[in-house]
VEXNUKOL-283792 format. One record per residue (C-alpha): residue number from 1; residue in three letters; chain; x, y, z. Coordinates in steps of 0.5 Angstrom, whole numbers, plus 500, padded with zeros to 3 digits. Layout:
% residues N
<node seq="NUM" type="Ala" mol="A" u="X" v="Y" w="Z"/>
...
***
This chain:
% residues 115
<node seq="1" type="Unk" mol="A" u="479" v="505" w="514"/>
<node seq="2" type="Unk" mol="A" u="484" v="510" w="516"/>
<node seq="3" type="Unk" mol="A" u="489" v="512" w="511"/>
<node seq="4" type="Unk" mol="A" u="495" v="517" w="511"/>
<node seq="5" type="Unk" mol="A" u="499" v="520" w="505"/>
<node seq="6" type="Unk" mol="A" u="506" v="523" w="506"/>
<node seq="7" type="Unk" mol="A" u="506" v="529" w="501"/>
<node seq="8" type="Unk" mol="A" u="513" v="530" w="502"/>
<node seq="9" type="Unk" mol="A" u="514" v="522" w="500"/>
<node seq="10" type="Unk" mol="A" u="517" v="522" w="493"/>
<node seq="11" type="Unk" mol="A" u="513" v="516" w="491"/>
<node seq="12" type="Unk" mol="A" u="507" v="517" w="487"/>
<node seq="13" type="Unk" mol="A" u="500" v="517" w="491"/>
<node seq="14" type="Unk" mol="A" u="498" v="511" w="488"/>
<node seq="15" type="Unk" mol="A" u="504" v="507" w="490"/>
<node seq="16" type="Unk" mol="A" u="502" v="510" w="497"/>
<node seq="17" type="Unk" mol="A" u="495" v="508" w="497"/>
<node seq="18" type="Unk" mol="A" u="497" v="502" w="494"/>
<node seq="19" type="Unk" mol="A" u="502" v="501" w="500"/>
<node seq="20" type="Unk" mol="A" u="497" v="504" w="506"/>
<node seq="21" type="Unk" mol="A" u="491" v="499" w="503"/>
<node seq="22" type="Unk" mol="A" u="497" v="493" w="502"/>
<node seq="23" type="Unk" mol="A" u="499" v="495" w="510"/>
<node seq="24" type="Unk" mol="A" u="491" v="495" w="513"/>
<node seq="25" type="Unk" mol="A" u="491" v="488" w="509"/>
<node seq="26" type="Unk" mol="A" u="497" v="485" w="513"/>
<node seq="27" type="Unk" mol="A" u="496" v="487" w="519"/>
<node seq="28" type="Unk" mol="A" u="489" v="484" w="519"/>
<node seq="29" type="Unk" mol="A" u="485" v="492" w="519"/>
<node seq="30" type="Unk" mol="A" u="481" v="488" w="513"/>
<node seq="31" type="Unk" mol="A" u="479" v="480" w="513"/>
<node seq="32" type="Unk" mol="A" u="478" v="476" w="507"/>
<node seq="33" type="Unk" mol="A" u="472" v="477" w="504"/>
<node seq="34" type="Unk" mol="A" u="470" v="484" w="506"/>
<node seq="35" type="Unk" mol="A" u="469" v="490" w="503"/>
<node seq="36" type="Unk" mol="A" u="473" v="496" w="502"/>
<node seq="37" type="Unk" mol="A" u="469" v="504" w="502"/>
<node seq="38" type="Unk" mol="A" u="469" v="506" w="495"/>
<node seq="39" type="Unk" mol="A" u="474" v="509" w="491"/>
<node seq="40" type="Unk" mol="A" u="470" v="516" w="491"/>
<node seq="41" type="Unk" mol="A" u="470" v="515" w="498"/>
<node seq="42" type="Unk" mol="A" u="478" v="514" w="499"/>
<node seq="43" type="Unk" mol="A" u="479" v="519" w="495"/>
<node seq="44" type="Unk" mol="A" u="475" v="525" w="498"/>
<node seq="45" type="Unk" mol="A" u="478" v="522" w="505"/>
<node seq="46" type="Unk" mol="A" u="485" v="523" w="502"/>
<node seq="47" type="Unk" mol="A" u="483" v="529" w="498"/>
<node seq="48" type="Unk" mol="A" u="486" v="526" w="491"/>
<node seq="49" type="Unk" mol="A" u="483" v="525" w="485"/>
<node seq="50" type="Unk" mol="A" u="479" v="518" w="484"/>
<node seq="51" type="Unk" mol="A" u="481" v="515" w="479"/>
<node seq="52" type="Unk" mol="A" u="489" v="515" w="483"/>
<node seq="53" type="Unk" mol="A" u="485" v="511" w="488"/>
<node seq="54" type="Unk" mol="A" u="483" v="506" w="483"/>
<node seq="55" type="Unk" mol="A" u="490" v="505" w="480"/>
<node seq="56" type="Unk" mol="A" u="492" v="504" w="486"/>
<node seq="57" type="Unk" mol="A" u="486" v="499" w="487"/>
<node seq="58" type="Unk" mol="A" u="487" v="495" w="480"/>
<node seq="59" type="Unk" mol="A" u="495" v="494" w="482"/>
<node seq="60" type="Unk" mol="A" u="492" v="490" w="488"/>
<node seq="61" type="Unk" mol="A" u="488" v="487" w="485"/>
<node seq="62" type="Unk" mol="A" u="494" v="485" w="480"/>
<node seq="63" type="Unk" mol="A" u="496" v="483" w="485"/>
<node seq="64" type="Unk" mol="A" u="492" v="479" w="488"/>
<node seq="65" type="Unk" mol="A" u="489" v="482" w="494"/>
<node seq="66" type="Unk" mol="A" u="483" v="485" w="492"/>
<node seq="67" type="Unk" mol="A" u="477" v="483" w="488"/>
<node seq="68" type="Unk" mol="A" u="472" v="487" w="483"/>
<node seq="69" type="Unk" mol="A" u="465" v="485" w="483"/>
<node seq="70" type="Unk" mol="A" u="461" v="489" w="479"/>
<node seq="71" type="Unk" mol="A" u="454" v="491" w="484"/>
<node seq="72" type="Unk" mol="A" u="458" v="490" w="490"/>
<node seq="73" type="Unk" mol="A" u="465" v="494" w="490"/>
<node seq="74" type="Unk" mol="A" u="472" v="492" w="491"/>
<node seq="75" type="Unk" mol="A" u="473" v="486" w="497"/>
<node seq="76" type="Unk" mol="A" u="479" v="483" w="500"/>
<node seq="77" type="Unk" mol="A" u="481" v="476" w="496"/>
<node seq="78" type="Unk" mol="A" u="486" v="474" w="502"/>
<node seq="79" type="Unk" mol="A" u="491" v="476" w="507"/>
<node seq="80" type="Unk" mol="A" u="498" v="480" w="503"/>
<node seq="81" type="Unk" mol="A" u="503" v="475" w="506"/>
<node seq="82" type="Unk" mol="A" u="508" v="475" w="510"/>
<node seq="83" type="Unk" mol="A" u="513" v="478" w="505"/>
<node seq="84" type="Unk" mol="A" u="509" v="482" w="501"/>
<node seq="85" type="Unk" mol="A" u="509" v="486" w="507"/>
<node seq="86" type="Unk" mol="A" u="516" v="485" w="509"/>
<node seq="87" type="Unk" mol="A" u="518" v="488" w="502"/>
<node seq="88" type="Unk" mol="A" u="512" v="494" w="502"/>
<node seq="89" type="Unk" mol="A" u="517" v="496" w="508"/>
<node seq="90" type="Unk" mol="A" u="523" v="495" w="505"/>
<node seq="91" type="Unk" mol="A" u="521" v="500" w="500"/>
<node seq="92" type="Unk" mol="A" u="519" v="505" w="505"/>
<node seq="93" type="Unk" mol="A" u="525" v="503" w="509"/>
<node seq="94" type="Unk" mol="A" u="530" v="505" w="503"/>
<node seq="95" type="Unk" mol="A" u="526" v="511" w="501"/>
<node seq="96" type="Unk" mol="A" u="527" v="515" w="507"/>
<node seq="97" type="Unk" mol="A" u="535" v="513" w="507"/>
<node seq="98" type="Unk" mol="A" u="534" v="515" w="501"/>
<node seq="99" type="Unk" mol="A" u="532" v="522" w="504"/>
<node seq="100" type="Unk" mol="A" u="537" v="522" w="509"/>
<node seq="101" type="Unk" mol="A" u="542" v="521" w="503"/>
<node seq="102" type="Unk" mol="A" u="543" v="514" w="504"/>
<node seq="103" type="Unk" mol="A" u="545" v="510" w="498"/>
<node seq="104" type="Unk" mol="A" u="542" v="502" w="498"/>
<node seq="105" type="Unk" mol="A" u="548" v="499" w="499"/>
<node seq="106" type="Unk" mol="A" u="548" v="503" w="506"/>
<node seq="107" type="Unk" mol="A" u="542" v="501" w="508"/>
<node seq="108" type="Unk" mol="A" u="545" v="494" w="506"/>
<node seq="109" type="Unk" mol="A" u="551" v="493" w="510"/>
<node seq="110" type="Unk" mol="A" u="546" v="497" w="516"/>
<node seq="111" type="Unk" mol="A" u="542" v="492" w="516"/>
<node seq="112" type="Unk" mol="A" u="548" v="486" w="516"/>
<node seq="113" type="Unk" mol="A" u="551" v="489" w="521"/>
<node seq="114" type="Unk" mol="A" u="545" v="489" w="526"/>
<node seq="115" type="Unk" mol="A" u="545" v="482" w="531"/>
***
């Protein structure tokens, strides 16, 4: 698994694991039913501090994404669903508007202007 975090994102680094495993799920890099590297592994990968990965990993699992299997690591549960993907988009989406200095109501009346 190839992840990648923006130092410059103003998001927690958990939201951003969170969001990178959420986004290798929906795009099919994991299928159902297989295993993750382990946490420590991510971490070091990532150069952060473990226990951030396992947040991000419980608020997956929170979500329904994930399993935890004592002996046999974390696992997919399922496929994130179409608008669980949209909507980790759409917070990536207004966060760099927001860095452009962007307010969401502009995001809003961009998006509605589009065909």
């Amino acid at each position: 698994m190839l992840l990648a975090l923006d130092l410059n994102d103003a998001r927690p680094l958990h939201e951003q694991v969170a969001g990178a495993i959420r986004r290798a799920i929906g795009e099919g890099s994991y299928a159902p039913g297989e295993r993750l590297p382990p946490a420590r592994d991510l971490a070091r990968a990532l150069g952060i501090n473990p226990n951030t990965v396992l947040r991000a990993l419980r608020d997956l699992r929170d979500e329904g994404l994930l399993e935890f299997r004592r002996g046999r690591g974390v696992s997919v549960a399922g496929r994130a669903d179409g608008r669980a993907l949209l909507v980790q988009r759409a917070r990536e989406l207004l966060e760099e508007a927001k860095k452009h200095g962007y307010r969401r109501e502009d995001l809003i009346t961009i998006l509605e202007d589009l065909p």
